[in-house]
N, C-alpha and C positions, 0 to 999 in steps of 0.2 A: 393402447392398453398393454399390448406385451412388451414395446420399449418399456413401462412404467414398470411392470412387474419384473421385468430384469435389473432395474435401476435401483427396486429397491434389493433384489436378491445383492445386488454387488457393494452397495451399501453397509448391510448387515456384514459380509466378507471385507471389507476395508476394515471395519469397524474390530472385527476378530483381529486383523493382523496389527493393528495395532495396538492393542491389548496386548498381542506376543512380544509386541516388542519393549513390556513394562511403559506404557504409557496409559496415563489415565483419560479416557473419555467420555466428555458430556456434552451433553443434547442442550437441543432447545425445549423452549416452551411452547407449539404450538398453538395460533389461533384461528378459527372459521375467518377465510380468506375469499369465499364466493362472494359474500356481499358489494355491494357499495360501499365505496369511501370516500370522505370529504373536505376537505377544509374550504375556508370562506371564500378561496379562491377556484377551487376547481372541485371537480369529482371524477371519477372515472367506476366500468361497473366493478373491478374486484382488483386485490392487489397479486403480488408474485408469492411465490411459497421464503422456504426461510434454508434455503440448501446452502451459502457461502458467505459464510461468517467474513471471511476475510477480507468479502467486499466493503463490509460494513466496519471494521474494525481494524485498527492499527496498532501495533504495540510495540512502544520503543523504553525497553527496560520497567521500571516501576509504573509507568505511565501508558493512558489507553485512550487512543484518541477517536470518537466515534464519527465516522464521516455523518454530513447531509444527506447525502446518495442525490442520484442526478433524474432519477426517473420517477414517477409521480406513482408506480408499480410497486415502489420498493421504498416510500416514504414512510413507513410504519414497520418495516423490514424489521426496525431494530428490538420492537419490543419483546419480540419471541424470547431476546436476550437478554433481558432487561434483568429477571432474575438471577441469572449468571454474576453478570456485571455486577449487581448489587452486592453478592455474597464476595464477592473479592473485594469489593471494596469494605464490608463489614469486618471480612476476616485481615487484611494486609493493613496496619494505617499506614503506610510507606505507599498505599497505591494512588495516582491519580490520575481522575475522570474526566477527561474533556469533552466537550461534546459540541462541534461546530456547528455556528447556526444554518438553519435549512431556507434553502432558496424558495423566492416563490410558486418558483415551476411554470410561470405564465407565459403568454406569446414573446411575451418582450424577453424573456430570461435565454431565447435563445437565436440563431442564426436565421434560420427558416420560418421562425414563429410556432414550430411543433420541436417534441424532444426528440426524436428522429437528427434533428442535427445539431451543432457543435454548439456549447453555452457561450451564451457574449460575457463579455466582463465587465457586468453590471451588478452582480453580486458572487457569493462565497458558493463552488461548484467544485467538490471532488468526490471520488470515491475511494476508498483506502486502498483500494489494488491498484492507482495510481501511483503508487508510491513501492519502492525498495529500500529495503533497509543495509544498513553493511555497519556493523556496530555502529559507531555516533555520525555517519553521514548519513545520507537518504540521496535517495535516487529520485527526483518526481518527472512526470510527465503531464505539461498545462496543457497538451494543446492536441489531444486523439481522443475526445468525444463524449468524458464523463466529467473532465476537471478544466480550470480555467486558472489565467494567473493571479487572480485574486483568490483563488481557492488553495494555491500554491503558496501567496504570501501569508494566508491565515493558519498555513501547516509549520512555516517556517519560522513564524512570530511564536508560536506555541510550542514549539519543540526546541528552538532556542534558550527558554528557561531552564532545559534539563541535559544543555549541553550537547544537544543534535544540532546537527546542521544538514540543511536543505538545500539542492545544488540541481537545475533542471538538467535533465538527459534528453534529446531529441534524437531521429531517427531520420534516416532519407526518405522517406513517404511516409504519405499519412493512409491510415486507416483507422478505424473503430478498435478498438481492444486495450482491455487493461494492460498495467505493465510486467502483470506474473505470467501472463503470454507473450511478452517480447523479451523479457531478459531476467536468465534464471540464474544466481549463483547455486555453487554446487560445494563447494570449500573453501579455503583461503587460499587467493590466487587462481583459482578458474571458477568460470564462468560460462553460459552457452545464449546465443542470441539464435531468433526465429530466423529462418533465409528467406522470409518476408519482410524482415524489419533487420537492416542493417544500422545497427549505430553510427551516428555520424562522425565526422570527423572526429572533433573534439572530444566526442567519448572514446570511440576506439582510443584516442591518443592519452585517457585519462587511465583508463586502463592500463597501456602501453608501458606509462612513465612508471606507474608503481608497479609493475613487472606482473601482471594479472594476464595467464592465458582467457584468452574469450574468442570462442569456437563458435562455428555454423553447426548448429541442430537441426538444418534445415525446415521441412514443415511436416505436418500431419499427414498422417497414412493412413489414420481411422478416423470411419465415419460412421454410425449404426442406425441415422435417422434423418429422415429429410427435414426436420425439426432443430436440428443438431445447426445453428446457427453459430458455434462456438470458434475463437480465432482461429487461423492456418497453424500458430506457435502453441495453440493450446495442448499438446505432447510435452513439450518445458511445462505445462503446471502441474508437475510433477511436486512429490511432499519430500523433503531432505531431513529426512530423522537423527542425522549426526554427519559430520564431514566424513564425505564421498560414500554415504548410504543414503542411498535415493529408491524411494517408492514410485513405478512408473507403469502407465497402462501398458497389460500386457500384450496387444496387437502392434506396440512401437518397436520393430526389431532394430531397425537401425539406429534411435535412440538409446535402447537397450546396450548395443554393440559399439555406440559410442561412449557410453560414461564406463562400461567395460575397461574400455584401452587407456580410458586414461586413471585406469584403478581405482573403480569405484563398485561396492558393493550393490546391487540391481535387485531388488525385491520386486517382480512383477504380479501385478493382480489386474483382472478385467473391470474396467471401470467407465468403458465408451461411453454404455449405454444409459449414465447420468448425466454429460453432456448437454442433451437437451434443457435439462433443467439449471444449468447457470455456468457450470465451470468443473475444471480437472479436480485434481486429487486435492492440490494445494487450495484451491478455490473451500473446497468444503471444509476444512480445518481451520483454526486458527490457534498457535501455539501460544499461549497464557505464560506457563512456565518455563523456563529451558534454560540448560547450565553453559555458559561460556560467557566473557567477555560484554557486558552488554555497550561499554563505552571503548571500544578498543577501538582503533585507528586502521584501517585497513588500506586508506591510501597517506600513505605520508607525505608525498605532494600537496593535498590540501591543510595541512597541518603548519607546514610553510606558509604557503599562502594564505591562510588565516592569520600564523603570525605578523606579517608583514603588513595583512590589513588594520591587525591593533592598531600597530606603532603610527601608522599612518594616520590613524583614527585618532587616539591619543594627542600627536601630536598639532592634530587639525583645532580637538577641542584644548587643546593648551595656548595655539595661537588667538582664537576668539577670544578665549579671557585674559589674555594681554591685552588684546582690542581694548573690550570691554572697560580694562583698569588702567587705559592710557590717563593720564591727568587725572585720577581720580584721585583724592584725599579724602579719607574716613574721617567721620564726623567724630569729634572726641567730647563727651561730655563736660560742661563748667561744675569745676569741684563746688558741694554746697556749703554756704557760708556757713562757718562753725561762728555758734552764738556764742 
């Protein structure tokens, strides 16, 4: 009860600072969550509350992608927003709404037979904070405990019609956790990872090639609840209101003293003690509008190698229809008798 009553007091104070900072914010819808809930396949007695939008929701430029979500808690999650959602799409005709189909949630949908452990891939299994965005790439992560690579392939197939591209990122160990706990950008060209979750090779090295620092944040230093089940990196879900102004709980000094040095404005506010209930700063926001680049290129390495896959593509399906039109002779009509 007093974690709760502090969570909402720092709530209401997030909510002000960012107001100061000229941005507009809106709420959900809430709905009576104690009940039962059901679909044909399961029930359970009640679901989760409606604190991080960002689980639920993805947005890359005009486009808004609504995850499944992986937990049978959170299978209804979305409608709190539902009126949101709708009034952007009423008001923008330039917006569009995807909305991935939702998994059964049954024994068979996962590894152990309970959700407790990792989805098989047997159907469509992600949550949107699996996913980073970096203008028209994406970061995804299939395989730490809420998304699968069919859930990956169904992000990539939809996001490919608007010119994003999807590209997995893996880590040296696995654990539980979204990806806005293991790897935060901060501006163009840096970036910070959890010192629980080191990127692997091929990422560091992706980084590396297009000249992107990416720092250890190390881990969490606050805790405010023995409820507080939230990642080791959850200090990175931190909110970045504009390159190198970051919003960061105020008990992270060393985080605080690291985005300092590498000249970054540090707005701190006390926000532990919401934790319990889903997720950091970033977790609870999801930014709808925001001015910069939404297709811009941040690794040019992949820009290349996309080129290259064209040509090769191109020239695959130019071979086939030579195949195809080996010996063949088109049929030519017989002129009709002029009577």
């Amino acid at each position: 009860e007093k974690c709760l009553a502090e969570a909402k007091l720092q709530l209401e104070k997030y909510i002000e600072v960012l107001k100061g900072e000229g941005i507009v914010v809106q709420r959900p819808k809430p709905f009576p969550t104690e009940g039962e809930i059901k679909t044909p396949l399961w029930s359970i007695d009640r679901m989760g509350g409606f604190t991080c939008p960002r689980d639920l929701f993805f947005v890359a430029g005009k486009q808004v992608v609504e995850a499944p979500m992986s937990w049978k808690s959170r299978y209804f999650e979305n409608l709190a927003w539902r009126d949101l959602l709708q009034s952007y799409f009423t008001t923008d005709p330039r917006m569009r709404w995807s909305v991935a189909p939702k998994p059964k949630l049954v024994r068979e949908s996962y590894e152990t037979g309970v959700e407790s452990g990792k989805p098989l891939n047997n159907e469509i299994f992600f949550d949107a904070a699996d996913a980073r965005r970096f203008g028209k790439d994406v970061l995804f992560q299939a395989h730490y405990g809420t998304a699968n690579e069919m859930g990956r392939d169904w992000v990539r197939r939809e996001l490919k019609a608007g010119g994003v591209r999807v590209h997995d990122i893996e880590f040296d160990e696995f654990h539980f956790s979204h990806l806005d706990a293991r790897l935060t950008p901060v501006d163009e060209g840096l970036a910070l990872f959890s010192g629980m979750d080191h990127p692997n090779a091929a990422a560091k090295a992706l980084f590396k090639e297009n000249e992107w620092q990416l720092l250890d944040a190390g881990v969490r230093t606050d805790c405010r609840s023995s409820s507080d089940n939230c990642a080791p990196g959850i200090h990175m879900n931190m909110l970045t209101i504009a390159p190198r102004v970051c919003i960061v709980e105020a008990n992270e000094k060393k985080l605080q003293k690291l985005l300092s040095d590498e000249g970054c404005d540090v707005i701190p506010i006390d926000f532990s003690a919401c934790y319990p209930w889903g997720g950091g700063l970033n977790c609870f926001t999801l930014d709808i509008y925001r001015q910069g680049p939404a297709a811009k290129c941040y690794f040019p390495s992949l820009d290349r190698a996309a080129e290259k896959q064209r040509a090769k593509e191109e020239a695959e399906a130019e071979a086939r229809k030579q195949q195809v039109l080996q010996g063949f002779v088109p049929r030519v009509a017989k002129s009709r008798r002029l009577k």
